[in-house]
C-alpha positions as a printed Julia matrix, in Angstrom:
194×3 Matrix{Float64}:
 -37.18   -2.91  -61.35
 -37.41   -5.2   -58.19
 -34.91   -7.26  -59.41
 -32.34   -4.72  -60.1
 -32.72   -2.99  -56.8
 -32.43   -6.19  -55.14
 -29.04   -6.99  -57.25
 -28.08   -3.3   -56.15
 -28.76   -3.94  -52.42
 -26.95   -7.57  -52.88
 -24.08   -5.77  -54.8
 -23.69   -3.15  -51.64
 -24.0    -5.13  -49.18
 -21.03   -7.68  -50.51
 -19.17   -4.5   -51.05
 -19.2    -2.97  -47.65
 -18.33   -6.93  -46.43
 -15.3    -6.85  -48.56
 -14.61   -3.89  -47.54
 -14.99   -4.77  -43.58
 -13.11   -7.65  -44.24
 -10.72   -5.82  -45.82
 -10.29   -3.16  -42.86
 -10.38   -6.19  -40.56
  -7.77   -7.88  -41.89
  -5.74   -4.96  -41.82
  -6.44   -3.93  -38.33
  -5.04   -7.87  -37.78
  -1.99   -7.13  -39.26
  -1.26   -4.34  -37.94
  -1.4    -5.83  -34.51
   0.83   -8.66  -36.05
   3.15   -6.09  -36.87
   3.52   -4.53  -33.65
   3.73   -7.87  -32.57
   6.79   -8.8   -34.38
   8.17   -5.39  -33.76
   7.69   -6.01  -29.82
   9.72   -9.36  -30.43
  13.0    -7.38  -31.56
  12.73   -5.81  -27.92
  11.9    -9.14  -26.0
  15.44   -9.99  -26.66
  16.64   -7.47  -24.24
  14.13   -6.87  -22.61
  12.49  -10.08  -21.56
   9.74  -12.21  -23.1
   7.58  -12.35  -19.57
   8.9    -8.75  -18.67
  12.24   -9.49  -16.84
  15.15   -8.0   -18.72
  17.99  -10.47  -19.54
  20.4    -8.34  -17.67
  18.3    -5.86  -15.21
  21.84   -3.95  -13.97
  21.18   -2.55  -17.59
  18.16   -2.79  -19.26
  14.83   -1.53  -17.81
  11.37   -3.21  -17.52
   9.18   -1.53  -20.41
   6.52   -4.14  -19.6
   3.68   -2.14  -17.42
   5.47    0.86  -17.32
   3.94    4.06  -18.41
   3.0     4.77  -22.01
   3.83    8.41  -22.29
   7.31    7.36  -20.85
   8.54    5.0   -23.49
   6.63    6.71  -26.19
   9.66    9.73  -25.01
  12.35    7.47  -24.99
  12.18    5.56  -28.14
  11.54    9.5   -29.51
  14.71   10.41  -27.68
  16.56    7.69  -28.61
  14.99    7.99  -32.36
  16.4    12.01  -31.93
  19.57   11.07  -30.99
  18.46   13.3   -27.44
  19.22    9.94  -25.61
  21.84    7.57  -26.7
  22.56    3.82  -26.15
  24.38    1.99  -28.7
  21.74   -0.45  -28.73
  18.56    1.37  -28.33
  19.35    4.01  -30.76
  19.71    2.15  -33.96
  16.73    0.53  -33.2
  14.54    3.25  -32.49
  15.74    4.88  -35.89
  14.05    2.41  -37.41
  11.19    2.74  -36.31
   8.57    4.65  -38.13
   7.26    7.74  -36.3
   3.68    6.12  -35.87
   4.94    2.76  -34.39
   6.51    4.58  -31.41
   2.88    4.97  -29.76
   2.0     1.43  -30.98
   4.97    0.02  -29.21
   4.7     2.03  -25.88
   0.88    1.49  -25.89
   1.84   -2.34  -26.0
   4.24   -2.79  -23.43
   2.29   -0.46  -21.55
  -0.8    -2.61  -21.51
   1.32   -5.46  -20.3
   1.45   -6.41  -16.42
   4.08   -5.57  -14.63
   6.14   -8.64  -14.05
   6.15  -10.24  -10.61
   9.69   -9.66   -8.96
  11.69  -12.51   -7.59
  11.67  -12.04   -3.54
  12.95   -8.3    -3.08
  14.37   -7.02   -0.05
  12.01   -5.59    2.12
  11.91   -2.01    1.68
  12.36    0.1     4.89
  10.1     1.13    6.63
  10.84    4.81    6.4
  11.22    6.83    3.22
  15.01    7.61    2.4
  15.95   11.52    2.71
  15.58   13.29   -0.88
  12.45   10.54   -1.91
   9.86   12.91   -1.23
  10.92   15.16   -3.68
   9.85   12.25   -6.54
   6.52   11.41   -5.59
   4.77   14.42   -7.13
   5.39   13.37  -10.78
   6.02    9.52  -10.22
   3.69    9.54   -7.88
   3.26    7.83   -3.8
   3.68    4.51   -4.76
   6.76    5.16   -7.08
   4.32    3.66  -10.23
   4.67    6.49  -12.45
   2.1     8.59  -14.15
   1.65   10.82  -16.89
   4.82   12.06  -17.64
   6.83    9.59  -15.18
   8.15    5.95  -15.57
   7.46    3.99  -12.72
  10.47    3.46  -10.7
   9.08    0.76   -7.72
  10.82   -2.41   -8.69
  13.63   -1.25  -11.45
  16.95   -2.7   -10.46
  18.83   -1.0    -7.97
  22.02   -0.67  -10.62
  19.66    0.61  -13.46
  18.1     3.29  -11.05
  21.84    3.86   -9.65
  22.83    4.59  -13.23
  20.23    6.77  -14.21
  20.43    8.86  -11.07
  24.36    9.36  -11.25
  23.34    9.97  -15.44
  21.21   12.76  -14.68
  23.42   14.38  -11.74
  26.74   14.04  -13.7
  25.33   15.66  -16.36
  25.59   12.57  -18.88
  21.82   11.76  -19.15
  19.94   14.48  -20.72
  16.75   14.28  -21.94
  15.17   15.51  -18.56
  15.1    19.29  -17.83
  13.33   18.32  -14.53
  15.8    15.53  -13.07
  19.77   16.79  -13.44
  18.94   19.39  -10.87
  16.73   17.11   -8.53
  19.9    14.59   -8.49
  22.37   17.4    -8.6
  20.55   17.99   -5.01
  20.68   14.61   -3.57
  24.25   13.33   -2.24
  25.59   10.18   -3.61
  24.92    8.53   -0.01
  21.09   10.09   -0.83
  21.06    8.23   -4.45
  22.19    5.18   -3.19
  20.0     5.11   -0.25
  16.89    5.82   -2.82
  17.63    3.43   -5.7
  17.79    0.31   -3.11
  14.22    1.72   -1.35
  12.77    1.97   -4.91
  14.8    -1.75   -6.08
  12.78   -3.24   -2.9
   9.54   -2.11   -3.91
């Protein structure tokens, strides 16, 4: 009777390490396959961070998770679309859309080559950002950080949103609608410089 409770307890215990193992190694490639998935968007978007053309292509690395977890959903939608970004998002699967934005999220922000020095005072019309993207312009729970993006990418995303041909923001077409295009211009170099 020893015996066999002993080969029971034996038997378990082997059994709950397979199955550990198991679980382990599937937790492993899981992370392997984010992994590879994140290498399909270092090609545009930088292995250390830096996009390989920043005029165009935003830094996902360090910016907020909720952020790109809505615009690879957007782009996925067809709510946002790039020629590029769309196809790819499509093929993601639902689940990996968290996976990937809690990645690059959990990356540093990449240093900037020397940036001009912001001014000293804030533009006219920045004010009205801070409250979602917060003082420092480094985003927060539902806003991308916007301290450091390229001038030309900000630029483009604030004329998007005022002309009316970005829009998957109900917030932001009538905050840019407000600003002149002196304002926008004035606000995307402050933000560039930070």
């Amino acid at each position: 009777m020893l015996t066999r409770l002993c080969r029971m307890m034996l038997g378990a215990g082997a059994g709950l390490m397979l199955c550990v193992g198991v679980l382990g190694a599937g937790a492993a490639q899981a992370a392997d396959d984010i992994e590879a998935k994140a290498q399909t968007c270092a090609a545009c978007h930088g292995e250390a961070g830096m996009p390989t053309d920043p005029k165009i292509i935003p830094i996902i690395w360090g910016q907020q998770e909720s952020y790109i977890v809505k615009q690879l959903h957007d782009y996925r939608s067809g709510d946002r679309d790039n020629a590029i970004m769309s196809p790819i998002a499509k093929d993601l699967a639902q689940e990996d859309l968290r996976k990937l934005a809690r990645y690059f999220a959990a990356k540093q922000w990449p240093a900037q080559a020397q940036a001009a020095a912001a001014p000293a005072t804030l533009p006219k019309g920045i004010t009205q950002c801070q409250p979602c993207h917060q003082p420092k312009f480094e985003g927060g729970m539902p806003a991308p950080r916007l301290a450091g993006l390229s001038h030309d990418y900000l630029i483009a995303a604030m004329n998007g949103f005022a002309d009316g041909s970005r829009t998957n923001n109900l917030d932001m077409p009538k905050f840019m609608q407000a600003l002149s295009p002196g304002e926008r211009e004035a606000i995307a170099r402050y933000l560039a410089a930070l």
